[in-house]
N, C-alpha and C positions, 0 to 999 in steps of 0.2 A: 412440275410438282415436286419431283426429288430434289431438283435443287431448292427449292423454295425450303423445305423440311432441312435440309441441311445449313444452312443459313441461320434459320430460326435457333437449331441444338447448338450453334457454333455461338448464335448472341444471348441466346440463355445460360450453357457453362461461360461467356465473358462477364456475365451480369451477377453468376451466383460465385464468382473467383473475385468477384469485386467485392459482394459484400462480406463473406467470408474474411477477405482482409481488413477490408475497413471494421467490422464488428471484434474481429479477434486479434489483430496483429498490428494495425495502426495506432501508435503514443498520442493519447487524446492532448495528454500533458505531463508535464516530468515537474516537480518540484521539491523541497527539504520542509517535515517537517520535525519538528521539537519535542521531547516532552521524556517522562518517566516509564519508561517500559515496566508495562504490568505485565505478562508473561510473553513465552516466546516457544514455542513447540514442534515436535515435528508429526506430523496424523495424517490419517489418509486410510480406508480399504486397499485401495488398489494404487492409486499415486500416492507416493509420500512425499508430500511438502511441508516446510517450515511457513507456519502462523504465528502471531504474535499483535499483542493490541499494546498501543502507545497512549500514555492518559497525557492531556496536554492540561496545563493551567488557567485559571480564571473559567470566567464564564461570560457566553457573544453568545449573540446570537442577531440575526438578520430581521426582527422584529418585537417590536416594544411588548413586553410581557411574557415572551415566549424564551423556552430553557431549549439551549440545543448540545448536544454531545458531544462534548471535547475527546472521548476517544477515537483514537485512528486505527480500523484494523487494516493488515497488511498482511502477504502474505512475502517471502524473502526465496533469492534464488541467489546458489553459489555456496559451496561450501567454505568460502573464505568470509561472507558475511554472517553465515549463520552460525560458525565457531567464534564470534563475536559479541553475536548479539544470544547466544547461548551465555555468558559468562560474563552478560553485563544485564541481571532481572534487577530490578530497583532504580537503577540509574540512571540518571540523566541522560539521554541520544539524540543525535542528531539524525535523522537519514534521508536519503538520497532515493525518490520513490518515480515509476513512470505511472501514468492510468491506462488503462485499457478499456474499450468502450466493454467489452463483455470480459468473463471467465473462461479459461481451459478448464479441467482438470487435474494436467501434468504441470498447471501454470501455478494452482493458489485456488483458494476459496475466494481470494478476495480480487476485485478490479485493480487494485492497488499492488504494486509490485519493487519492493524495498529490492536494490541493486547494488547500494555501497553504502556503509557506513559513516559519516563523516566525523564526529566527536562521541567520546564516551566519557562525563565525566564522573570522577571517580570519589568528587568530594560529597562529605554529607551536605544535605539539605538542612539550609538554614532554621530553624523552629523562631517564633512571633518570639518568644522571651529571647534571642539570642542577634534580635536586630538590633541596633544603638538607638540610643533615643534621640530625637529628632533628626533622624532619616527619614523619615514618612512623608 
């Protein structure tokens, strides 16, 4: 019987160190998304992490009628991205994100976790009266 009980504790902490990783620490996916950073902050009670939502352009969606939300929120780690994407609110970004099946706390509010920067650009945004005519 003891052994029986220890076996069981030994495949229960392998079971719950499993999904611990798979839920919190496993890269579901990494990808680059686009768009105008609407703000970018650092909050927190207790962890202080940098937030920030990225508005992207146009408008998709996955089904005929249906509006879906081109903001991206993310939350950023490193102080070499965040002194970046502090000093780039309005502009154009590229960035560089992983997912995570779940949230930490010391990780982000968000699944989404901005890692590197790739582009900042710096010029203004084109206005409808400022395209030539017949580029459309």
């Amino acid at each position: 019987m003891n052994k029986f009980v220890k076996i069981s504790i030994a495949v229960v902490l392998v079971l719950l160190a499993g999904f611990i990783y798979w839920n919190y620490f496993f890269v579901f996916s990494e990808g680059v998304k686009g768009g105008s950073l609407n703000y970018f902050e650092k909050k927190g009670f207790l962890f202080k992490t940098y937030e920030g939502r990225l508005v992207q352009d146009g408008f998709q969606s996955p089904e005929a009628g249906a509006l879906q939300s081109n903001e991206f929120r993310f939350s950023a780690v490193g102080d070499e991205v965040a002194g970046q994407l502090e000093r780039a609110s309005g502009k154009f970004v590229e960035l560089r994100y992983k997912e995570y099946l779940g949230k930490l706390p010391w990780r982000g509010a968000s699944k989404y976790v901005v890692f590197e920067v790739i582009e900042i650009d710096d010029s203004p945004p084109k206005r409808n009266d400022e395209i030539p005519a017949g580029t459309n």
